[in-house]
C-alpha positions as CSV (number, residue, x, y, z in Angstrom):
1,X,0.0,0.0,0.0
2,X,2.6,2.5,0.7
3,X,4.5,2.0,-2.8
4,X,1.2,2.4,-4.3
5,X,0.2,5.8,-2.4
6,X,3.6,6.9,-3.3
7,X,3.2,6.9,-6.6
8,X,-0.1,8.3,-6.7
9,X,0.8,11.8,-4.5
10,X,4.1,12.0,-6.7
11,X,1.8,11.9,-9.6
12,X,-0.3,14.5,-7.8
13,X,2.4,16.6,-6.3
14,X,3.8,16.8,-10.1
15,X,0.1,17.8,-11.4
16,X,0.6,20.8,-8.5
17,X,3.8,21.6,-9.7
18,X,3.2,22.3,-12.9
19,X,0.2,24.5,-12.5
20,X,2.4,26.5,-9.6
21,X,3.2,29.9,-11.1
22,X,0.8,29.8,-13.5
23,X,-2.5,31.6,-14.2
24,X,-5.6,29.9,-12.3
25,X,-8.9,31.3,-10.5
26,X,-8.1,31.4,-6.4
27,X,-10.1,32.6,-4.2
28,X,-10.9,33.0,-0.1
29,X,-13.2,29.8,1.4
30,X,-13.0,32.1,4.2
31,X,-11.5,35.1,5.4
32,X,-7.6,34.2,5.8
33,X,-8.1,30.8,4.0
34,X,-7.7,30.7,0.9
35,X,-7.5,28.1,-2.3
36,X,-7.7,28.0,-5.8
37,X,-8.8,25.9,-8.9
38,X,-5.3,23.5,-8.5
39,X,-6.4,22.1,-5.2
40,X,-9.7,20.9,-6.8
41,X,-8.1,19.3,-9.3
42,X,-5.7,17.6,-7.2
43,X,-8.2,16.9,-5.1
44,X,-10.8,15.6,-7.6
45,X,-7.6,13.0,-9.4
46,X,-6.6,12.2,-5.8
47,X,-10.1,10.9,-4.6
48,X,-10.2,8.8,-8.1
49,X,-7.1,6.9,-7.7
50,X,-7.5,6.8,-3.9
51,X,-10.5,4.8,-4.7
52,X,-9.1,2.1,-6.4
53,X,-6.5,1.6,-4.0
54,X,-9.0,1.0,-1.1
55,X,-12.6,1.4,-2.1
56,X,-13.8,0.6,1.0
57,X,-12.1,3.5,2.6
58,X,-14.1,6.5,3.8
59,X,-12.8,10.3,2.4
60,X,-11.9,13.0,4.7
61,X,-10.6,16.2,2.3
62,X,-10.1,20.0,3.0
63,X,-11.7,20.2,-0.2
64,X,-14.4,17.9,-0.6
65,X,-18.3,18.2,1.6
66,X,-17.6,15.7,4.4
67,X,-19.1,12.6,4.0
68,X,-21.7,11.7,6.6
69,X,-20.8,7.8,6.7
70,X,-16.7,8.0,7.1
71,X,-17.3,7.5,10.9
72,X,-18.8,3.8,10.1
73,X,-16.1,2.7,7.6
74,X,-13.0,1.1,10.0
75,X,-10.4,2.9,7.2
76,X,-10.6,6.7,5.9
77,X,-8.4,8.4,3.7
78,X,-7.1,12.0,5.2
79,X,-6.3,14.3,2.1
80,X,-5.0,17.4,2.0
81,X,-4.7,18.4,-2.0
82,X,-2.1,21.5,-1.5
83,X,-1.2,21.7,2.6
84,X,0.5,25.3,2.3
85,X,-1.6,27.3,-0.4
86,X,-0.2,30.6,1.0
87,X,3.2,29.3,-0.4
88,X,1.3,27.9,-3.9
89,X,-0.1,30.8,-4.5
90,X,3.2,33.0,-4.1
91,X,5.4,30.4,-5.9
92,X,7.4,29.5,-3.1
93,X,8.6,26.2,-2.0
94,X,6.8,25.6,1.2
95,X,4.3,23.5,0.2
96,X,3.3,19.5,-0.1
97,X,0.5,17.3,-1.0
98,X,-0.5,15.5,2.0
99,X,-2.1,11.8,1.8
100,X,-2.8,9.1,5.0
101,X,-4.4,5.8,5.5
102,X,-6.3,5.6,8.7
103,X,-7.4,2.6,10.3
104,X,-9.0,2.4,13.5
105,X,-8.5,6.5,14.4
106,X,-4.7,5.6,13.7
107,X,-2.8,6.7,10.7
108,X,-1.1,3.7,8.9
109,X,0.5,5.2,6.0
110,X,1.4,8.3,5.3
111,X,3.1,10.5,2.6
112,X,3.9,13.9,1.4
113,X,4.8,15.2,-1.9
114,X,6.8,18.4,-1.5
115,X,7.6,18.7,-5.4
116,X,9.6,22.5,-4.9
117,X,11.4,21.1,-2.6
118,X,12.3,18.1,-3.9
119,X,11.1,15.7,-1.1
120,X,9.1,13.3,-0.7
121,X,8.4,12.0,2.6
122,X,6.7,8.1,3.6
123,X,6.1,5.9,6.2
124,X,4.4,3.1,7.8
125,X,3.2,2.5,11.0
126,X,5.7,0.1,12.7
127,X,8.0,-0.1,9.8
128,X,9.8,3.7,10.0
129,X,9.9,6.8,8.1
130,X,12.0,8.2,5.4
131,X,12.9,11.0,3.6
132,X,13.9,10.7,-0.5
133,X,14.6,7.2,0.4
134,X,16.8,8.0,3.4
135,X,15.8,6.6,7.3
136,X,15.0,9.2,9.5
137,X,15.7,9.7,13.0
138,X,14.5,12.8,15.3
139,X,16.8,15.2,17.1
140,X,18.0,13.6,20.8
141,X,18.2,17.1,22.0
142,X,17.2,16.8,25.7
143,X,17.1,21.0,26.9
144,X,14.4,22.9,25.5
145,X,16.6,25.8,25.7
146,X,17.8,26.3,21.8
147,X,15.5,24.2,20.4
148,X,14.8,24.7,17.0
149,X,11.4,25.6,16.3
150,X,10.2,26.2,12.2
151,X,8.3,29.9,13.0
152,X,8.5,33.5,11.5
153,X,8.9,34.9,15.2
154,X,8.6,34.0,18.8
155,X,6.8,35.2,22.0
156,X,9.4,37.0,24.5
157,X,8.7,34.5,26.9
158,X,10.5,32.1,24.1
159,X,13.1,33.9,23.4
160,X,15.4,31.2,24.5
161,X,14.4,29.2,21.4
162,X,16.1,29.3,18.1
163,X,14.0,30.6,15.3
164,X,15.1,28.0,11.5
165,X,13.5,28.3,8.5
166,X,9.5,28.1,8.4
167,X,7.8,26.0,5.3
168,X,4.2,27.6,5.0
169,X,2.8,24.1,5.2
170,X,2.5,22.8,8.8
171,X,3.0,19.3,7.5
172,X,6.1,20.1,6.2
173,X,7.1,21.4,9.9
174,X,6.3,18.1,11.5
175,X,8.3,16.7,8.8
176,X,11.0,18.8,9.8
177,X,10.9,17.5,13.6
178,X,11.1,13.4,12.0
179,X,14.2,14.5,10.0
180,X,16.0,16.3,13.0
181,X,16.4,19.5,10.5
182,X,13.7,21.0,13.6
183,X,13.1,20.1,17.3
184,X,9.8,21.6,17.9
185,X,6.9,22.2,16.4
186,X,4.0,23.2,18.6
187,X,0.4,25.2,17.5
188,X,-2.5,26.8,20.2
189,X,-5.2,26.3,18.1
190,X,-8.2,24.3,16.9
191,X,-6.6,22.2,13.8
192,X,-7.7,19.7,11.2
193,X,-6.7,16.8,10.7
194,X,-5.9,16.5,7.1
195,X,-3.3,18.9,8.0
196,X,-1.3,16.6,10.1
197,X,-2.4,12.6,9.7
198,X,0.5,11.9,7.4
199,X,3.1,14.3,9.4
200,X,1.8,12.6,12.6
201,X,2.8,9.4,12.0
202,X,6.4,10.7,9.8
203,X,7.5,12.6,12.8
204,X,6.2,9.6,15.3
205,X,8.0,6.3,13.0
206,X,11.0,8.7,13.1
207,X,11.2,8.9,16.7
208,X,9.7,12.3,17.6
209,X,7.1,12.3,20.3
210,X,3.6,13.7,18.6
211,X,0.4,14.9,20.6
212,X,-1.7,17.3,21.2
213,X,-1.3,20.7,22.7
214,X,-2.2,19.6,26.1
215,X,-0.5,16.2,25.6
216,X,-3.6,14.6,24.8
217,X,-3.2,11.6,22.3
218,X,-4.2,12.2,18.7
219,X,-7.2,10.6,17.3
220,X,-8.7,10.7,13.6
221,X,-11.7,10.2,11.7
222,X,-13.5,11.8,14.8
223,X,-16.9,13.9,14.4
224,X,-15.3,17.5,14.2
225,X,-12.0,16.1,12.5
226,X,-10.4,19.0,14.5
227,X,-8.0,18.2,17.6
228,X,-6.7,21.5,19.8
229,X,-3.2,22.3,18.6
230,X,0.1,19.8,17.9
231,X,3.3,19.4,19.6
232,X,5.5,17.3,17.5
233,X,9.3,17.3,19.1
234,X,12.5,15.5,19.8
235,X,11.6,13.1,22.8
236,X,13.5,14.4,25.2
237,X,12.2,17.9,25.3
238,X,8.5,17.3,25.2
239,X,7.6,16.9,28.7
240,X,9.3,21.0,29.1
241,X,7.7,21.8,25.9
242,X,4.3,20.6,27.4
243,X,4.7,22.1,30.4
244,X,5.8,26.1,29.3
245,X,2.8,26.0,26.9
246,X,0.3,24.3,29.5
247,X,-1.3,28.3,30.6
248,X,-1.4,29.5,27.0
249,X,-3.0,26.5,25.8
250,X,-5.2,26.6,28.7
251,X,-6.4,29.6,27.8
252,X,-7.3,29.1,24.5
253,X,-9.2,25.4,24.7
């Protein structure tokens, strides 16, 4: 299965890819989110192909209604068509196509397509996670002081964390945590989860320790498909990561 959904978000990542730059209709869903025609598309040849790999699998997309019988179907594919359409839309690298497998509220495969980049990440649950073919291992940093966190600025009362370079995509900032290029990645807000089912299970299979905001355990496929906030990181630092973000997140749930 994982060879198979490999191919199919490279095939997808590449349909991105060469629309990125180009002229297409985009618009706001919202205010502050926005799309564009591409993510339909890769949306609409994503849910096609997904459906011959596993037809019994339900459909969970940014861009597609939600289906009102994916909680009754034991496997659910997670989609997100462009994670990062900020970074689409302004032709800059920092964005993937984002595919899992769930089974049982778990993620059991997972891939992103980062075609700007030129990565592409995998993995499967209990067999590891790579990057462009390569094993990947998180950072064994064990002080939270000078961890490297993917972010365009930090709080004062962070100050003692070290700012690296920020892919608009969150995906691709868990990813960053499974390769040990980041050692944090943490966010204070109400989330979906086709942003993060196929980072979740990269960063954990490469060692990271993944949860929610208030270190609660991630579930998928649940009613709202929302969970409050991630904190992806190198092992030995979540615990201190948990525990300076415990009042803000507090605050905000």
């Amino acid at each position: 299965m994982l060879e198979a959904l490999s191919a199919v978000a490279r095939e997808a990542g590449r349909i991105a890819a060469e629309r990125c730059g180009g002229a297409f209709r985009r618009w706001e869903k919202e205010a502050g989110s926005p799309v564009c025609e591409v993510d339909l598309e890769v949306d609409s040849f994503l849910r096609d192909r997904l459906a011959k790999l596993d037809p019994e699998a339900g459909w969970l997309s940014e861009e597609t209604v939600d289906a009102s019988d994916r909680m009754e179907r034991r496997r659910l594919w997670v989609v997100d068509p462009i994670d990062g359409t900020r970074d689409f839309l302004r032709g800059r690298p920092g964005w993937c196509v984002s595919v899992a497998l769930v089974e049982d509220r778990l993620p059991v495969v997972g891939v992103l397509d980062a075609p700007a980049r030129g990565e592409h990440w995998t993995a499967a649950k209990g067999l590891g996670a790579w990057r462009n073919g390569e094993r990947l291992r998180a950072s064994g940093r064990t002080d939270l002081a000078g961890a490297r966190v993917p972010a365009d600025a930090l709080a004062s009362v962070d100050s003692d964390l070290r700012l690296v370079a920020k892919p608009n995509s969150i995906a691709l900032r868990i990813a960053l945590v499974a390769a040990g290029d980041a050692d944090l990645v943490a966010t204070l807000r109400w989330g979906h989860e086709w942003d993060i089912a196929a980072a979740a299970l990269i960063a954990s299979e490469a060692g990271a320790t993944v949860s929610g905001a208030l270190g609660q355990p991630l579930a998928f496929n649940t009613a709202p498909a929302q969970a409050f906030g991630i904190l992806a990181s190198a092992p030995g630092i979540h615990a201190a990561a948990l525990e300076r973000l415990r009042e803000r997140a507090l605050d905000l749930v």
